[in-house]
C-alpha positions in Angstrom: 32.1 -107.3 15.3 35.1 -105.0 16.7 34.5 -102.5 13.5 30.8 -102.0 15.1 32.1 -102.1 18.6 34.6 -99.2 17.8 32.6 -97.2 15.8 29.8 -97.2 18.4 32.2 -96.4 20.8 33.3 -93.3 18.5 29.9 -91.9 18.4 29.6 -91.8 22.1 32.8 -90.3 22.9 31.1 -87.5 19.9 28.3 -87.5 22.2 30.3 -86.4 25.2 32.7 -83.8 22.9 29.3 -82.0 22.2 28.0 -82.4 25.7 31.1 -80.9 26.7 30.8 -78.2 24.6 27.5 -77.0 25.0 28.4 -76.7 28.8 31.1 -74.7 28.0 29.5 -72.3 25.6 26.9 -71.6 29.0 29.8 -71.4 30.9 31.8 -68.9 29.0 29.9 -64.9 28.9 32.1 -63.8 26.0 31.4 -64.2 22.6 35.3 -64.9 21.5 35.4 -67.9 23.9 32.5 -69.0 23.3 33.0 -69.4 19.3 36.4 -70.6 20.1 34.9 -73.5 22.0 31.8 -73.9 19.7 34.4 -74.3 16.8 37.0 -76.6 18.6 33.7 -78.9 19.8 32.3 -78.7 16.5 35.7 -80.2 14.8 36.3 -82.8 17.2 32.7 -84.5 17.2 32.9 -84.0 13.4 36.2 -86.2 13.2 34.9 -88.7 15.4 31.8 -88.8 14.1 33.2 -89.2 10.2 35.5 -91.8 11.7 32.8 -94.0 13.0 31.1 -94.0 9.9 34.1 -94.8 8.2 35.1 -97.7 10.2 31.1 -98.8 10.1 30.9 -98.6 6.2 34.6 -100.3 5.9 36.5 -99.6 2.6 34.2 -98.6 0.2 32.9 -96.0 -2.2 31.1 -94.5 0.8 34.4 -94.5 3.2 36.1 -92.0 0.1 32.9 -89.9 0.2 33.6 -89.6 3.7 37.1 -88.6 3.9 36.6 -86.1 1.1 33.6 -84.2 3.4 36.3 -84.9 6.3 38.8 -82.6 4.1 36.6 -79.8 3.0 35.0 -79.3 6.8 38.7 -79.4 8.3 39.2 -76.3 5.2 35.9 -74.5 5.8 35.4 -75.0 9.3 38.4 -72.2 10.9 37.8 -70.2 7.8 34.3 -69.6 8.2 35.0 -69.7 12.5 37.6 -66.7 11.3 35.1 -64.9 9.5 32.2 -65.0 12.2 34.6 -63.5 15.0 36.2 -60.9 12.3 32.8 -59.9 12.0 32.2 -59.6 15.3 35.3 -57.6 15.6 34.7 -55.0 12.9 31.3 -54.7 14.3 33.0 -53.1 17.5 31.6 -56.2 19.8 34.2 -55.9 22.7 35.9 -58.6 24.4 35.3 -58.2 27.9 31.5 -58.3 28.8 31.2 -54.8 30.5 30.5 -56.3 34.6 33.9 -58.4 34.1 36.9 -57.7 36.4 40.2 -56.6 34.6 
């Protein structure tokens, strides 16, 4: 009973990480902030969501399958968040939108 009270109570506080984020990603015009917040937002619904699931499904098979796809997204996730704004970078996209103030 608590288990499926906490766990649904995980997945709408990953609801309003996402919200959140989206809003921000309108908010923000450059493309450095905006993949900075699209990648923090990404990672924190991620945890919470793979949290609820693991309190939902309890200790099981599933729960170890869960934390293992926890590990690798927390690996890949700034790596491949890295490589989109290197790109970016080396592609000469500046980081001040050209009708910004200095």
């Amino acid at each position: 009973m608590i288990s499926t009270y906490l766990s649904n109570v995980l997945l709408i506080l990953s609801w309003i990480f996402i919200f959140f984020g989206i809003l921000g990603i309108y908010k923000f015009k450059n493309i450095y902030a905006r993949l900075l917040t699209s990648s923090n937002i990404d990672t924190v619904a991620f945890i919470t969501i793979i949290f609820a699931l693991i309190i939902r499904s309890g200790l099981s098979e599933l729960s170890i399958r869960l934390v293992i796809i926890l590990i690798f997204m927390l690996l890949t996730g700034p790596v491949s968040n890295h490589i989109i704004a290197r790109s970016a970078y080396l592609n000469g996209i500046p980081s001040k939108e050209d009708d910004e103030e200095i």
